[in-house]
DRENDO-1510 file (C-alpha; in Angstrom, 1 decimal, always signed):
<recs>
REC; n; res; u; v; w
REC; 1; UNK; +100.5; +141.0; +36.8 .
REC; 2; UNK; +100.4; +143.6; +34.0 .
REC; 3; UNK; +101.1; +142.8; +29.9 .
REC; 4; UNK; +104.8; +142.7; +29.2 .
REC; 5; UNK; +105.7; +144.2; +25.9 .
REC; 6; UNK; +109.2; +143.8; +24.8 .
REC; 7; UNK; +110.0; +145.0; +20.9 .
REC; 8; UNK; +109.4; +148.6; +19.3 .
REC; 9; UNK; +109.3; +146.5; +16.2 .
REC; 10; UNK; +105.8; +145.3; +16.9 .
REC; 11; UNK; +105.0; +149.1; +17.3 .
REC; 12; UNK; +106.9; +150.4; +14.2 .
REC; 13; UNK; +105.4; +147.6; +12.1 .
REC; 14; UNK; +101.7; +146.8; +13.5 .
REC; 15; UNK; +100.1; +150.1; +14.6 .
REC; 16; UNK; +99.7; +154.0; +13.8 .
REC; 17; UNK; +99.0; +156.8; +15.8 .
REC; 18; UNK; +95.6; +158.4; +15.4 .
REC; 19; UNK; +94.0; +161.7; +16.8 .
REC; 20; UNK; +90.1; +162.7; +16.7 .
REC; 21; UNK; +89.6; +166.3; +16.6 .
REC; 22; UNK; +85.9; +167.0; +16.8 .
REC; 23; UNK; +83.8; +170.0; +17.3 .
REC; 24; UNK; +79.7; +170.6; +17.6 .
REC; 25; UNK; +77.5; +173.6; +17.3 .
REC; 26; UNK; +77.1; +174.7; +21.2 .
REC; 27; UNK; +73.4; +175.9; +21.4 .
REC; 28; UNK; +73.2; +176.1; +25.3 .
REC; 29; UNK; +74.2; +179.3; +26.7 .
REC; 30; UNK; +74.1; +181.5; +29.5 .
REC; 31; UNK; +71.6; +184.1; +29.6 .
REC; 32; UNK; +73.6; +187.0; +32.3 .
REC; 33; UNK; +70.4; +189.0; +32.6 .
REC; 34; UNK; +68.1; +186.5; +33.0 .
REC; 35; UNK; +70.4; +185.2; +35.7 .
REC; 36; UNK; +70.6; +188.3; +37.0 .
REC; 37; UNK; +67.0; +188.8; +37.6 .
REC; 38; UNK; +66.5; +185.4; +39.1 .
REC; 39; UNK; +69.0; +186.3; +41.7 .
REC; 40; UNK; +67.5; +189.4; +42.0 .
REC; 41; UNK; +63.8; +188.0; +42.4 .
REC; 42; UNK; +65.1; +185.3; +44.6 .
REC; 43; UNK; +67.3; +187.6; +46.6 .
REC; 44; UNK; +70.5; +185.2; +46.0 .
REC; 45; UNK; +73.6; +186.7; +47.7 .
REC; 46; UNK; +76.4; +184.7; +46.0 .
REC; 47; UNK; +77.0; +186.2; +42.0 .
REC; 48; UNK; +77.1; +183.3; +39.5 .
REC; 49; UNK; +75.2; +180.5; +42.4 .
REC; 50; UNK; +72.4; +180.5; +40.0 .
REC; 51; UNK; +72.9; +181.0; +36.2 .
REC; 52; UNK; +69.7; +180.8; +33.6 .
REC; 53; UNK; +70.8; +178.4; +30.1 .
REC; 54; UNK; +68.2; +178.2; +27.4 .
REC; 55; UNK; +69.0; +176.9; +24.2 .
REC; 56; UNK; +69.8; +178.8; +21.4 .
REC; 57; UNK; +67.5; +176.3; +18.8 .
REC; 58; UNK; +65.3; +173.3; +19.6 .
REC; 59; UNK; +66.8; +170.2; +19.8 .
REC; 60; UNK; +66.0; +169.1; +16.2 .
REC; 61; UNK; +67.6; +171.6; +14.6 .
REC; 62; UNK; +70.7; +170.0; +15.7 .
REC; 63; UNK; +69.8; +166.5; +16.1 .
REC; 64; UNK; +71.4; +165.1; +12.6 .
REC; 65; UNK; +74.5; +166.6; +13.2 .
REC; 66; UNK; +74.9; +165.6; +17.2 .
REC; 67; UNK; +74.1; +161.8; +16.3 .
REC; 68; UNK; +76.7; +161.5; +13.7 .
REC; 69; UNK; +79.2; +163.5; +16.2 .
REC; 70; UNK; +78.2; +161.3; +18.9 .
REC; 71; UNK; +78.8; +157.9; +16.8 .
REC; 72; UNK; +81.6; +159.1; +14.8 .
REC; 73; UNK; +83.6; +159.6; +18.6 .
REC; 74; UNK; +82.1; +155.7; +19.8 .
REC; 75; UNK; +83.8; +154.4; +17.1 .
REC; 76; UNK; +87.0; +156.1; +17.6 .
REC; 77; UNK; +87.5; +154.7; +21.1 .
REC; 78; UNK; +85.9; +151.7; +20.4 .
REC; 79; UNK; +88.7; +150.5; +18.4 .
REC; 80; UNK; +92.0; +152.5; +19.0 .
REC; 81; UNK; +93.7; +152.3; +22.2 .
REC; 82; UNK; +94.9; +154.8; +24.6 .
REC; 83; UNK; +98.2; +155.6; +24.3 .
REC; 84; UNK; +99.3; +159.5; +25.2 .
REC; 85; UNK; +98.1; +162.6; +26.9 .
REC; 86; UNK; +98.0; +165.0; +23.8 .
REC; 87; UNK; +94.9; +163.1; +22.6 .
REC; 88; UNK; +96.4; +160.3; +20.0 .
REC; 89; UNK; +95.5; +157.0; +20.6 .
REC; 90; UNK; +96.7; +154.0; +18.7 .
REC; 91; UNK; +95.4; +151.8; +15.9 .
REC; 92; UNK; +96.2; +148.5; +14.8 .
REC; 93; UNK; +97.4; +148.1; +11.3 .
REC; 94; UNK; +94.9; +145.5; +11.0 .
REC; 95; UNK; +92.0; +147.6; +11.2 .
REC; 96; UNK; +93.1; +150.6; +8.9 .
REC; 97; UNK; +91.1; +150.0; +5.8 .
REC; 98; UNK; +87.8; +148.9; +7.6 .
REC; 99; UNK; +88.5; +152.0; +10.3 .
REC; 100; UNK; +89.1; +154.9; +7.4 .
REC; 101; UNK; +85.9; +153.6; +5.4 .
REC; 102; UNK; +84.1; +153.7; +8.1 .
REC; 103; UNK; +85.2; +157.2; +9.6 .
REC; 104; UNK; +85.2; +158.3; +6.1 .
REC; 105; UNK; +81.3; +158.4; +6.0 .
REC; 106; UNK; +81.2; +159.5; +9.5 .
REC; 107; UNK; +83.3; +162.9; +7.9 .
REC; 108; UNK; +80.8; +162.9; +4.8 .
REC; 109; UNK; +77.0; +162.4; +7.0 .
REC; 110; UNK; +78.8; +165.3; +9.0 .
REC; 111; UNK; +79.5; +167.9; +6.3 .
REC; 112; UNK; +75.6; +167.1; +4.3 .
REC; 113; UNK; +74.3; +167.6; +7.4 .
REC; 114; UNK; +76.3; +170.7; +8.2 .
REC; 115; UNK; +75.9; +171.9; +5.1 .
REC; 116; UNK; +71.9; +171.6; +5.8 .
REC; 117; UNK; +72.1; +173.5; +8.8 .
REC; 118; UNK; +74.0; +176.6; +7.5 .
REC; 119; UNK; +71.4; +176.7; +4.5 .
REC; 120; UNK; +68.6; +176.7; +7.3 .
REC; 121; UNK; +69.8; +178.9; +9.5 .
REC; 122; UNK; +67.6; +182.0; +8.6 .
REC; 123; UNK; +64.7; +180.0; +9.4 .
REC; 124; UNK; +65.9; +178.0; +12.6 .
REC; 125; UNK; +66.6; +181.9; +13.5 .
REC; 126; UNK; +63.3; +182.7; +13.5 .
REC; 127; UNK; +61.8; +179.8; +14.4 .
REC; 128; UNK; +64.1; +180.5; +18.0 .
REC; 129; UNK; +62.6; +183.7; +18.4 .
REC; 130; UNK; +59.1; +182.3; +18.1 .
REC; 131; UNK; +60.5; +179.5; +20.7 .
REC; 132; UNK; +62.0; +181.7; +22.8 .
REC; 133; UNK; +60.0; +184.9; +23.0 .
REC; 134; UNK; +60.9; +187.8; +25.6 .
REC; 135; UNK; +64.6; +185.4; +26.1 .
REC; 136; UNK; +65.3; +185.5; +22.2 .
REC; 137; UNK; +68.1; +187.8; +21.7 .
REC; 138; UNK; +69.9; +188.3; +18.3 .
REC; 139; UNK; +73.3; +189.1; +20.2 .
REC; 140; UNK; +73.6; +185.5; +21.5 .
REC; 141; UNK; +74.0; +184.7; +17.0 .
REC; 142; UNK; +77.2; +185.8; +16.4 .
REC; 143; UNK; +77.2; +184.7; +13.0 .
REC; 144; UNK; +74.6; +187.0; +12.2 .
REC; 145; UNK; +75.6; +190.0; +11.4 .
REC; 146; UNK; +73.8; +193.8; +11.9 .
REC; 147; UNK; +72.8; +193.6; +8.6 .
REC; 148; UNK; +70.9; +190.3; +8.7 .
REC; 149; UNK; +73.2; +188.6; +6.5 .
REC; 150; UNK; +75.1; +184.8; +7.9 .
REC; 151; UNK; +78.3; +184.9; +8.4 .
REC; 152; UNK; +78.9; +181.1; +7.0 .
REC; 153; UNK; +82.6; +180.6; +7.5 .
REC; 154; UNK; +82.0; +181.5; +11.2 .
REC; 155; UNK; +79.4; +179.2; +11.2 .
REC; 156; UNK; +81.2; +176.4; +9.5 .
REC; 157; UNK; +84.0; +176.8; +11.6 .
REC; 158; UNK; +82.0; +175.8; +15.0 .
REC; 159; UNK; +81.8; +172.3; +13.1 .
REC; 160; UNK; +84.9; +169.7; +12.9 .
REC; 161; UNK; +85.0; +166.0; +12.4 .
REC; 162; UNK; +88.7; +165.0; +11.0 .
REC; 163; UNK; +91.4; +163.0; +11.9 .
REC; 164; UNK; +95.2; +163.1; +12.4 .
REC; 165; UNK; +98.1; +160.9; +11.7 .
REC; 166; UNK; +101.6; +159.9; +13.3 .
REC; 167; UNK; +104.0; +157.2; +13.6 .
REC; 168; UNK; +104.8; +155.7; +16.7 .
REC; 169; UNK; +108.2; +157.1; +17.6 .
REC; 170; UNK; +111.5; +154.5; +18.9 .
REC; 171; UNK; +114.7; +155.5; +19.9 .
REC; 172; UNK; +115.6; +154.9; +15.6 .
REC; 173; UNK; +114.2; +158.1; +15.2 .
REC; 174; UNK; +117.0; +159.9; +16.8 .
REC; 175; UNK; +119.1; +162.5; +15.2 .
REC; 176; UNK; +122.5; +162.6; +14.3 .
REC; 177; UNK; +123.9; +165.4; +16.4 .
REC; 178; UNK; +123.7; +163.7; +19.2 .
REC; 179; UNK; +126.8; +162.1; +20.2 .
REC; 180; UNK; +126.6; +158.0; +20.1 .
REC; 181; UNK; +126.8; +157.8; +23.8 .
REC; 182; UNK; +123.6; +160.0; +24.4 .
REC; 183; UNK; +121.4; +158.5; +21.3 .
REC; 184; UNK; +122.2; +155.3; +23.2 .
REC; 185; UNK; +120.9; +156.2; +26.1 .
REC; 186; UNK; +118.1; +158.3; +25.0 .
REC; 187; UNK; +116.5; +156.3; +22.8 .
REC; 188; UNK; +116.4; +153.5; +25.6 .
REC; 189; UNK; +114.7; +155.5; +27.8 .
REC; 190; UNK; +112.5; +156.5; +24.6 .
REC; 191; UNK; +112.0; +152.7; +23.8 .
REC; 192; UNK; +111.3; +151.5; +27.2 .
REC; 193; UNK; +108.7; +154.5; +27.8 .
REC; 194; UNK; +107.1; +153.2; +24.6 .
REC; 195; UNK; +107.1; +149.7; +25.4 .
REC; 196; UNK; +105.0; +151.0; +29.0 .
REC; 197; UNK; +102.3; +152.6; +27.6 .
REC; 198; UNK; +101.9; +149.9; +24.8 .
REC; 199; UNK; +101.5; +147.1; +27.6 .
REC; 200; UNK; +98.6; +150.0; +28.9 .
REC; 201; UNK; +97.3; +150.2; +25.5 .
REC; 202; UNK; +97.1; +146.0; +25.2 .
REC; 203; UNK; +95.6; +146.1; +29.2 .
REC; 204; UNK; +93.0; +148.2; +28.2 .
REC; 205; UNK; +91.8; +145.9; +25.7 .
REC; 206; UNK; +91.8; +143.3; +28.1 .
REC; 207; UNK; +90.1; +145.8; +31.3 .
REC; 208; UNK; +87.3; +146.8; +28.9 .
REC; 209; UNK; +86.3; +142.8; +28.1 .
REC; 210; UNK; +86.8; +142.0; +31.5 .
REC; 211; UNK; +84.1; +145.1; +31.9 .
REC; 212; UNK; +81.6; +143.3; +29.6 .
REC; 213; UNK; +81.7; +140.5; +30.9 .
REC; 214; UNK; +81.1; +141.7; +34.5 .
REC; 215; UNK; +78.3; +143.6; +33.3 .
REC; 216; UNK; +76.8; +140.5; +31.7 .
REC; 217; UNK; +77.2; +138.4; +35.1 .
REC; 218; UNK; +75.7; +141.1; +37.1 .
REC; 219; UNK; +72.8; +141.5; +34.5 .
REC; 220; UNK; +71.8; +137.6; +34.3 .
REC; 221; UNK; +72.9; +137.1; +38.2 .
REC; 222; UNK; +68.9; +137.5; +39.4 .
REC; 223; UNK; +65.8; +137.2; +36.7 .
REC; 224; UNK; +64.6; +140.4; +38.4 .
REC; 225; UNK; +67.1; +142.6; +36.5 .
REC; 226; UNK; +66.3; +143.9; +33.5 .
REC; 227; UNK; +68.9; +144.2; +30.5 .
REC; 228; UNK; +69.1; +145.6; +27.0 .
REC; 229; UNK; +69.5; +144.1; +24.1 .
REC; 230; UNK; +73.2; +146.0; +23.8 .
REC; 231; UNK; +74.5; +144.1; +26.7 .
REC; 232; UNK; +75.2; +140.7; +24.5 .
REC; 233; UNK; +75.2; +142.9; +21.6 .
REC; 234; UNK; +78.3; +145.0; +23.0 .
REC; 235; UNK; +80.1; +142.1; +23.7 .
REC; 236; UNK; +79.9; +140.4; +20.3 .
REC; 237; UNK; +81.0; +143.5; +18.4 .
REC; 238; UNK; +84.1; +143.7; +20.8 .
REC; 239; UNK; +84.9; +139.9; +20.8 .
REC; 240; UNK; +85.1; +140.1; +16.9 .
REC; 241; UNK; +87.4; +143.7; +17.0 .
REC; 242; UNK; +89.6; +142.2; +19.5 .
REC; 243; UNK; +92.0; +140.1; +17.3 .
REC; 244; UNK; +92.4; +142.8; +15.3 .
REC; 245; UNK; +93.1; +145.6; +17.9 .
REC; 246; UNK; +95.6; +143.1; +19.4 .
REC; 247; UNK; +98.5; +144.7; +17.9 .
REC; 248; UNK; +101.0; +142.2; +19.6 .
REC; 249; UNK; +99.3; +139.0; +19.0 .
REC; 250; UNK; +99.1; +137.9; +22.3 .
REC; 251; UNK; +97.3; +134.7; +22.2 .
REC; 252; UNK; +96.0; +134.9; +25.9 .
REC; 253; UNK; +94.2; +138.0; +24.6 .
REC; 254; UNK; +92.4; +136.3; +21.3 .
REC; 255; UNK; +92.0; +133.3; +23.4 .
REC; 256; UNK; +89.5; +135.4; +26.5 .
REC; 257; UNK; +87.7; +136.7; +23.6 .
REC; 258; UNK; +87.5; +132.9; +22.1 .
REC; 259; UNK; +86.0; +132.1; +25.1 .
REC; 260; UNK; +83.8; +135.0; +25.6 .
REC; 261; UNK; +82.0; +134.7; +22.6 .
REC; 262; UNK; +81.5; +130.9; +22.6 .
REC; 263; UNK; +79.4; +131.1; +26.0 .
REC; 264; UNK; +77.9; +134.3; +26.4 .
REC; 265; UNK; +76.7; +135.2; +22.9 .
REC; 266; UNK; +75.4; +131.8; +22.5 .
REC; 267; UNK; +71.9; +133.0; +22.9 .
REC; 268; UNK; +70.2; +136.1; +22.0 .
REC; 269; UNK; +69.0; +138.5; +24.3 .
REC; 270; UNK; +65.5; +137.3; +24.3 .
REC; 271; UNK; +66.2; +133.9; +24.6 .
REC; 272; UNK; +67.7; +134.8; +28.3 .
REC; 273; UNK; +64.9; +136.6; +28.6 .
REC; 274; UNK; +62.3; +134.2; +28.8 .
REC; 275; UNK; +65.0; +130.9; +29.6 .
REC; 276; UNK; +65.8; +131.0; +33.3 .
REC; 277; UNK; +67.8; +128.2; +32.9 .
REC; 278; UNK; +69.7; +129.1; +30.0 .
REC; 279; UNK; +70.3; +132.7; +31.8 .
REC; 280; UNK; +72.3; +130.9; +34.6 .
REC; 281; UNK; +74.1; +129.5; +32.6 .
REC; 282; UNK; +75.6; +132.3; +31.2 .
REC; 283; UNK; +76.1; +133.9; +34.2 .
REC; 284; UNK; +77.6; +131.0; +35.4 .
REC; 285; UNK; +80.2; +131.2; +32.2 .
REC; 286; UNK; +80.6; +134.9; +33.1 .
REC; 287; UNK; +82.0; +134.4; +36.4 .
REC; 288; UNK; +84.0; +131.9; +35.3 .
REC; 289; UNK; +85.7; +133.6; +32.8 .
REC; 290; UNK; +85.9; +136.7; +35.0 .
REC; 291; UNK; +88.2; +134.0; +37.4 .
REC; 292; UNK; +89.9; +133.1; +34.7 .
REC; 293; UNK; +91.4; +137.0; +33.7 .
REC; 294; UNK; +92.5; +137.3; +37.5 .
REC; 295; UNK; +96.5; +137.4; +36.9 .
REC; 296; UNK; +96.3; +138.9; +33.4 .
REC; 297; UNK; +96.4; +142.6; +34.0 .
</recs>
């Protein structure tokens, strides 16, 4: 039985629409002749069945940058919602302020740290030839030009970590030249479509507990597994973003999270660890609650 949603007003009063756009210096490539002379060597038949990638600068070189990529994008889908195919996903109105500080120092890190790298990039040039001997070659660095000098705007430009904003739209938004007949109709096909993929959006918060929770019962099921520390850790960052990224209030909703975080977070990780007893037990409370979601979505 999925989520029912009824009223655009919930919608147009309780959530915005939010894009990611993201981008990461690339430094795996291709190297054709290389390939080439594999094949060649290894007399492969089919062009393209085996390709040679080297990287254009150690890993550190871009470490700083790829961590702060990599967390800035878990936080995005931690606590929007999907909602349409052209990448938006939806945020609850509730979670604005905390969400724009946060991504806000995500976008800073990101530009100090790309900042670093474009001042470093003479020497992380040569310290990839030294890495890379006879495979070095200066082509592969199109931001260097003949003359030596860095092209920086190029160079900036392979780096992006922003954010874009709309409203959700309801059939209100319709124009005027329509005739009345045809905004009626219209915008309650617009509405209903809406109200569809904002019961998907208030599912998936309920499908992604439901996956904590499993993984927490199959974790604790038998003392031979081994677990992280993240898997009650996970679930008691979620349980405390749920109320707010339930847009439409639905009590059934806050009330699984309630439950989730009363008798699975009870202990810490350590605890369950060493307490065979007290790791059945939350097992135990796993599957229970796991029954209890059956019917929801």
């Amino acid at each position: 039985m999925g989520i029912k949603i009824t009223s655009t007003d919930i919608l147009k009063n309780k959530a915005l629409m939010v894009k990611l756009n993201r981008k990461k210096f690339n430094r795996n490539k291709t190297d054709k002749l290389m390939s080439e002379e594999i094949c060649k060597l290894k007399k492969v038949t089919e062009k393209g069945a085996v390709r040679v990638n080297k990287s254009l600068f150690p890993k550190s070189v871009t470490q700083a940058t790829n961590d702060i990529y990599s967390k800035a994008g878990k936080y995005y889908y931690r606590v929007s919602l999907p909602w349409d195919d052209q990448g938006y996903r939806l945020l609850s109105i509730d979670i604005y302020t905390e969400f724009t500080k946060k991504f806000k120092e995500f976008a800073n890190n990101y530009r100090k740290e790309v900042a670093i790298f474009v001042e470093s990039i003479q020497a992380n040039v040569a310290l990839a030839r030294e890495t890379l001997g006879d495979a070095f070659d200066i082509n592969d660095y199109k931001f260097i030009a003949p003359n030596g000098s860095v092209d920086q705007e190029m160079l900036m430009n392979m780096f992006q970590l922003d954010l874009e904003w709309d409203v959700v739209s309801s059939g209100d938004d319709l124009r005027a030249v329509l005739t009345e007949a045809d905004r009626e109709a219209i915008a309650a096909q617009i509405d209903e479509q809406a109200m569809k993929k904002f019961s998907r959006a208030q599912e998936h918060i309920v499908t992604t507990l439901r996956d904590h929770v499993y993984a927490i019962h199959e974790r604790l099921c038998k003392s031979e597994h081994v677990f992280r520390d993240s898997l009650i850790g996970n679930l008691e960052e979620l349980v405390d973003l749920i109320p707010k990224m339930n847009i439409a209030g639905d009590p059934a909703i806050n009330e699984m999270a309630a439950e989730a975080k009363k008798h699975l977070t009870k202990w810490d990780p350590q605890t369950l660890r060493d307490d065979d007893q007290k790791r059945k037990e939350v097992s135990d409370s796993a599957k229970k609650i796991l029954s209890n979601m059956d019917g929801i979505i």
